[in-house]
N, C-alpha and C positions, 0 to 999 in steps of 0.2 A: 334203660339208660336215662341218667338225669342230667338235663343240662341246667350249669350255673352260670349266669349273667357273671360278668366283669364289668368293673367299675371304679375310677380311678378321678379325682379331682387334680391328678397330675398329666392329664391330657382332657380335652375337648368333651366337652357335653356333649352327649347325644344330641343333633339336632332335627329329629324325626322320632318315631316309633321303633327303634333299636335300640339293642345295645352295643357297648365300646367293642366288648369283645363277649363269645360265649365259650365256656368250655363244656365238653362232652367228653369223658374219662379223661386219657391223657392228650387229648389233642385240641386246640384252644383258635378259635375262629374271628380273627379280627374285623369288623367292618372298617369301608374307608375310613380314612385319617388324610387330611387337608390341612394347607398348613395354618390353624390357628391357635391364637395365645391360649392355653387352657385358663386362665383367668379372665380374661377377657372376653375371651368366645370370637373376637377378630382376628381378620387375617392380619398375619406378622406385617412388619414393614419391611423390606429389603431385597436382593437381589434374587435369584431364582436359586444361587446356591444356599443362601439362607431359611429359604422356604422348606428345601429337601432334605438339610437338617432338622429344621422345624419337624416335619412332617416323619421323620425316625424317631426324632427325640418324643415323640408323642405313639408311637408304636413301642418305642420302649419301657414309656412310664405303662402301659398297657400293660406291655410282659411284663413287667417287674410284678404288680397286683397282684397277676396271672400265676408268679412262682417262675418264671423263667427269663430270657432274655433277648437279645435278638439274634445273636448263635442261635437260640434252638427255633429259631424259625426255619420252616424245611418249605415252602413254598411263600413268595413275593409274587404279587403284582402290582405293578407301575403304569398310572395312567396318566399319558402326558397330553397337552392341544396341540404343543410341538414337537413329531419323537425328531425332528434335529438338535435335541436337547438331552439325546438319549446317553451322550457319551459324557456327558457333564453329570447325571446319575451313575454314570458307571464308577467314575471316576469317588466320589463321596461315596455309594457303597464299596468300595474298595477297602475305603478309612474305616467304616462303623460295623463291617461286618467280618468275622474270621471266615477262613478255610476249612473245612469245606462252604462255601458259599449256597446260598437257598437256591433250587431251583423258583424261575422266574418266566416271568410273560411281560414283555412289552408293547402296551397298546395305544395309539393315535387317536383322541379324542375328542369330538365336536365342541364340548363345554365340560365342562366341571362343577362343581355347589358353590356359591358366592362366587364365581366367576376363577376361582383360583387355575393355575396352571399346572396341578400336579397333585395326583391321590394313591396313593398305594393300600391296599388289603392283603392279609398276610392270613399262613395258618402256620402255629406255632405246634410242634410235640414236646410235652414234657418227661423229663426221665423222675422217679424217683418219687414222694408225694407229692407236689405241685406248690408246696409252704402255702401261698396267699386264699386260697379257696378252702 
């Protein structure tokens, strides 16, 4: 099996020794995504529903590279500092995802990278040739 790096100047540099995302046939391994500018490389400015779009719309420009979207993600996880915050993701993934919805994990956590309040990693399957790879 060969895995191909993903790579996208429409979301967030790597900021360590990964990649955005890898795929391995048709199934496509996102690492976190926090919410920053992919031009900038800083964290957005704005409220925490801002961020959690931020931080889709950059899983998305991911999928798109990738050949796919954010329908074909079949598993999400959501890492929050405060899962009292859990219903206000529920609420925006509602908007940005169809039915059938990913299977999900939601986890409460100590800190996050640049201090953000919110990270989600996905793994996408693709149907079909995957177009971007």
């Amino acid at each position: 099996m060969t895995k191909h790096p993903i790579q996208t100047s429409e979301a967030p540099a790597a900021i360590g020794p990964y990649s955005q995302a890898v795929r391995a046939g048709d199934t496509v391994y996102f690492s976190g995504q926090i919410p920053l500018d992919p031009v900038s490389g800083e964290v957005i400015e704005g409220d925490f529903e801002a961020r959690v779009r931020r931080v889709f719309d950059n899983l998305a420009a991911v999928a798109r590279v990738a050949g796919g979207g954010l329908d074909d993600i079949v598993k999400l996880n959501v890492f929050l500092t405060d899962l009292g915050r859990f219903g206000q993701v529920n609420e925006i993934m509602a908007e940005v995802f169809n039915e059938p919805f990913p299977a999900r994990a939601a986890v409460e956590v100590a800190g996050l990278p640049k201090g953000v309040d919110v990270e989600m990693d996905a793994i996408m399957v693709l149907t079909g040739d995957g177009g971007g790879v």
